[in-house]
N, C-alpha and C positions, 0 to 999 in steps of 0.2 A: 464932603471929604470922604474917599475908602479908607476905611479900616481895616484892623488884621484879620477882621472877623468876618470880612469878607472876601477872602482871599482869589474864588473863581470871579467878581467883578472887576478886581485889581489886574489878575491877568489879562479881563479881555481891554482891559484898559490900555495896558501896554503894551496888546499885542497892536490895538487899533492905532495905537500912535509911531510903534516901529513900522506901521503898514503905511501911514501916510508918509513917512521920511523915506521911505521906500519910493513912495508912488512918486513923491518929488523929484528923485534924485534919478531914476529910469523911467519916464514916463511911456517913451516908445516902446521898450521892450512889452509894458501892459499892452500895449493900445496894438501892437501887431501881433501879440500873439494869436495862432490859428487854432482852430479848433481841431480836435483829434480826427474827426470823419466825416465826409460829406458823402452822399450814394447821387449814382445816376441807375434810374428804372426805367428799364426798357421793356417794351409788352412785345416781346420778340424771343425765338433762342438764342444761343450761342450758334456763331459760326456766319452767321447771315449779314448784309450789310448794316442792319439797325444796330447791332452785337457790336458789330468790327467801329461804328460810328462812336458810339458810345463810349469805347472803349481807347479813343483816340483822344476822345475828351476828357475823360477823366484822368488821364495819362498828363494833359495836358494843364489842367487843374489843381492836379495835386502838389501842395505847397502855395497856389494863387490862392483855393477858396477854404481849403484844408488841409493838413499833414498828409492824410488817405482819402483817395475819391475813389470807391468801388463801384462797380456795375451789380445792378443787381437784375435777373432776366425773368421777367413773370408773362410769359409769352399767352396768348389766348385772346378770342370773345374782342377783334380788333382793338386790344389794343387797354380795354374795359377793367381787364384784370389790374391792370399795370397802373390806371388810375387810383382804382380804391385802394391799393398798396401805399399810394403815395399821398394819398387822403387822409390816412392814420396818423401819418407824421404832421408835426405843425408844419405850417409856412414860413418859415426861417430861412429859406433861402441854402440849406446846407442836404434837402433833398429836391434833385431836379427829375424831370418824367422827360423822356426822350420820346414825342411821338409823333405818327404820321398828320400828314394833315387831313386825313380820314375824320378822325377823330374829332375836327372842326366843321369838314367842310363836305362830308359825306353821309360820318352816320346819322344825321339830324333826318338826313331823308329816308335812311333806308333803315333805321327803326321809329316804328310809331311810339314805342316810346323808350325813351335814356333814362339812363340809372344816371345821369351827370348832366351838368346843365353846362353846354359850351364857355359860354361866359362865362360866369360865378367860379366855377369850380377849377380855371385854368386860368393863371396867370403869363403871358406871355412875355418870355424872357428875347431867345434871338431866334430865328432862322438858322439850320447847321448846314444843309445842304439842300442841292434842288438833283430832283431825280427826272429822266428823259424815257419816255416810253416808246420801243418800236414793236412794228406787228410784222410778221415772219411768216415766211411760209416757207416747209420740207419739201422731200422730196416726192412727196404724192402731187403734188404740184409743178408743172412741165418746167422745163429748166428757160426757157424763153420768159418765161412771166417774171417782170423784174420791178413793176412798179403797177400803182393800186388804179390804173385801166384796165391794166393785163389783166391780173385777178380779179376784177369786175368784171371783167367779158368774159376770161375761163370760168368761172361761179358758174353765172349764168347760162352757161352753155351744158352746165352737169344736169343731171334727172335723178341727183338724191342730194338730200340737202350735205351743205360744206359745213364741217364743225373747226372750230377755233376756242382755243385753249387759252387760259389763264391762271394764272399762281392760286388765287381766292375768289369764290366768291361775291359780289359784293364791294370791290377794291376799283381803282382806277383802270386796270386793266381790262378786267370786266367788261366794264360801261365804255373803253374806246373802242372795242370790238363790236360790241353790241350796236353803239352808233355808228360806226361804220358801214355796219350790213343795213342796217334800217336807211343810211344816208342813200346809200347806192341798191335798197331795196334786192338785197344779195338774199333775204332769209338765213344770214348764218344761225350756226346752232352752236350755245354756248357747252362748253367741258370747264368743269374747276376741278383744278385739281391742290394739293397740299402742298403748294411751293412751285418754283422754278424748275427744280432738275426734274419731275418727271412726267412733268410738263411737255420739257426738251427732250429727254427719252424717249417719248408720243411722238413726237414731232419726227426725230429722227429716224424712226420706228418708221413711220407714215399711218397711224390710226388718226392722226390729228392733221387737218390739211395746213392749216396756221396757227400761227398763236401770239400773243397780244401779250409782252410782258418788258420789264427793267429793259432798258438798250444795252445796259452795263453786261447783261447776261446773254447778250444774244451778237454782242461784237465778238469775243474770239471764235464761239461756231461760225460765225459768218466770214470770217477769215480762214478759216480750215475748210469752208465750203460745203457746210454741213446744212445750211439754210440759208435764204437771202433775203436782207431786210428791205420791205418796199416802203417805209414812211417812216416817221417820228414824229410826235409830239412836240409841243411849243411852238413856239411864234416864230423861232430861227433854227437850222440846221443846228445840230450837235457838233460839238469839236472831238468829240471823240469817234462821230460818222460823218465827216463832210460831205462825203457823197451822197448820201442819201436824203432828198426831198423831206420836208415836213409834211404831212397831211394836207396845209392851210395852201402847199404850195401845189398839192393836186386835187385841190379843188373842193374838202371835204371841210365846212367849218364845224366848230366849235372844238376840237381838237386842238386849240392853241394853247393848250394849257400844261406845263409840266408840272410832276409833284413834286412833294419838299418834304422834310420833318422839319418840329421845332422843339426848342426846348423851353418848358414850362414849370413852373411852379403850379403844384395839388394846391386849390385855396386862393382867397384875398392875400395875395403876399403886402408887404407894409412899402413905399415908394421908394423907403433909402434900400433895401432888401433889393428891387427893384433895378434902381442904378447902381450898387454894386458889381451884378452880375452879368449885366448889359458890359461895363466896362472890363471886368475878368476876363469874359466869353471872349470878347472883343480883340482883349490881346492873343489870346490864344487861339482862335479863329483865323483873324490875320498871318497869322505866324507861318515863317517858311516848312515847316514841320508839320501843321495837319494842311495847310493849302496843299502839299503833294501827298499826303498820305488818300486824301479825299480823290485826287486825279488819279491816283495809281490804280482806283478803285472803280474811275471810270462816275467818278461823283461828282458831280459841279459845288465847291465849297462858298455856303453865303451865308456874311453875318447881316444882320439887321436890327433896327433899334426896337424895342418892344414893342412901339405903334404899328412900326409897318409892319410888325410881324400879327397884329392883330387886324391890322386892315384887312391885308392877303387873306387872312382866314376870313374872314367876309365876305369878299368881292370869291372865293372860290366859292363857298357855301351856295351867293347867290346863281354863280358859274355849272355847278353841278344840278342843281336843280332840277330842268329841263329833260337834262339827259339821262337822269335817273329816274323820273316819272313815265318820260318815255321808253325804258326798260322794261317796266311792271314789276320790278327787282322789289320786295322785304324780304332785312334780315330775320325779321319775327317769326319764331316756332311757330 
């Protein structure tokens, strides 16, 4: 029995029993309350499509998985930086890592060795979108040359080698130009540069004969007639370039592949953590609001359930392989 001489275990007495009549009497209100903040980290800047993706989602989350879902932008070191950021945090499910599928299915080959263990350290939530890659050539390049014979027979007809540009280093773009010239024994010579636009500056310029980058960036120049695209990536034409042949469709394999980001959880996240966010994503994925924000963007929008989102990262892992060995490409200082 409490006595008066106990008066702080009397109050927690009754505070705990006005909590449980409490808890009777509104149960829903407990059980849906949100938490104050979730972040989504992006290993990107501001401004760019990973930035602009993220920021669609969070837009679109805020209130499903939290009051506030901010973006947080730790741009660098593919993408590496943005991990161990999100590494710190537990796996709760209330910090997600927005990243390319580099990150799965590239750098495993092109550093001998990771600070992150593919698996262990990434929990795989959905798929946000798939990216389409075309390779371009300016105007240092004869304006008759409109698909990848032409360019293979002009190449080879030059007496100094053709250079073709890409946003990074080490990236998907990279490695489809590089296969390309190896396919068709062109000798290109790779340029990286620190992004897209000066890239297409080059290009436009003519210091750079092609270049090998986003199709999302290289469709309104090629409507203005600033460049012309001679292929695309994936298995099927683009709906944002009908015209233009896939690669597979002139003749050059292993170029069937587009990229993606996904979004992950840093860590063993817990299964219900898991299907929570599979099913949040999912409604807001779906949703008429980021399906056309993603298309205005030139994005192909895709949810997926967390397996397939880890299959894919497999079946590319083993897909990139080949064509990054036959590069001679490390990232390693």
């Amino acid at each position: 029995m409490t006595t008066p001489s106990q008066p702080l275990n009397r109050r927690g007495v009754m505070t705990a029993a006005a909590a449980a009549t409490l808890g009777l009497a509104f149960p829903p209100l407990r059980a849906q309350a949100l938490p104050p903040l979730a972040r989504i980290i992006v290993g990107f800047p501001p401004g760019g499509s990973p930035d602009y993706v993220a920021r669609r989602l969070a837009e679109g989350l805020t209130g499903k998985l939290a009051a506030a879902v901010v973006v947080e932008n730790r741009p660098g070191a593919g993408s590496r930086i943005a991990l161990d950021a999100a590494r710190q945090l537990p796996p709760d499910g209330l910090t997600l890592l927005l990243s390319p599928a580099g990150m799965v299915a590239t750098n495993p080959h092109t550093y001998r060795k990771l600070n992150y263990d593919p698996v262990k350290d990434l929990t795989p939530i959905t798929m946000t979108h798939s990216v389409t890659f075309g390779f371009a050539v300016g105007p240092a390049v004869p304006s008759q040359v409109r698909d990848i014979a032409g360019f293979a027979a002009w190449a080879k007809g030059q007496s100094g080698t053709i250079a073709f540009g890409s946003p990074a280093a080490g990236a998907p773009p990279h490695f489809i130009g590089d296969w390309l010239g190896r396919s068709l024994n062109l000798g290109l010579t790779h340029v990286a540069y620190r992004g897209g636009a000066p890239a297409l500056n080059d290009l436009f310029g003519g210091a750079i004969a092609s270049l090998s980058l986003t199709l999302g960036d290289l469709v309104k120049p090629a409507e203005a007639q600033r460049l012309r695209i001679l292929a695309v990536s994936g298995s099927k034409r683009s709906v944002f370039a009908p015209s233009v042949p896939t690669f597979v469709e002139q003749g050059i394999k292993g170029l069937d592949r587009d990229d993606w980001f996904g979004l992950y959880v840093a860590g063993q996240a817990a299964p219900e953590v898991v299907q929570r966010l599979s099913a949040i994503t999912k409604e807001v994925q779906e949703g008429a609001v980021y399906q056309k924000a993603m298309r205005s963007n030139f994005l192909e929008p895709t949810w997926t359930t967390p397996q397939e989102l880890a299959q894919r990262g497999q079946d590319d892992l083993a897909h990139w392989g080949p064509i990054i060995k036959a590069s001679g490409f490390t990232a390693d200082s």
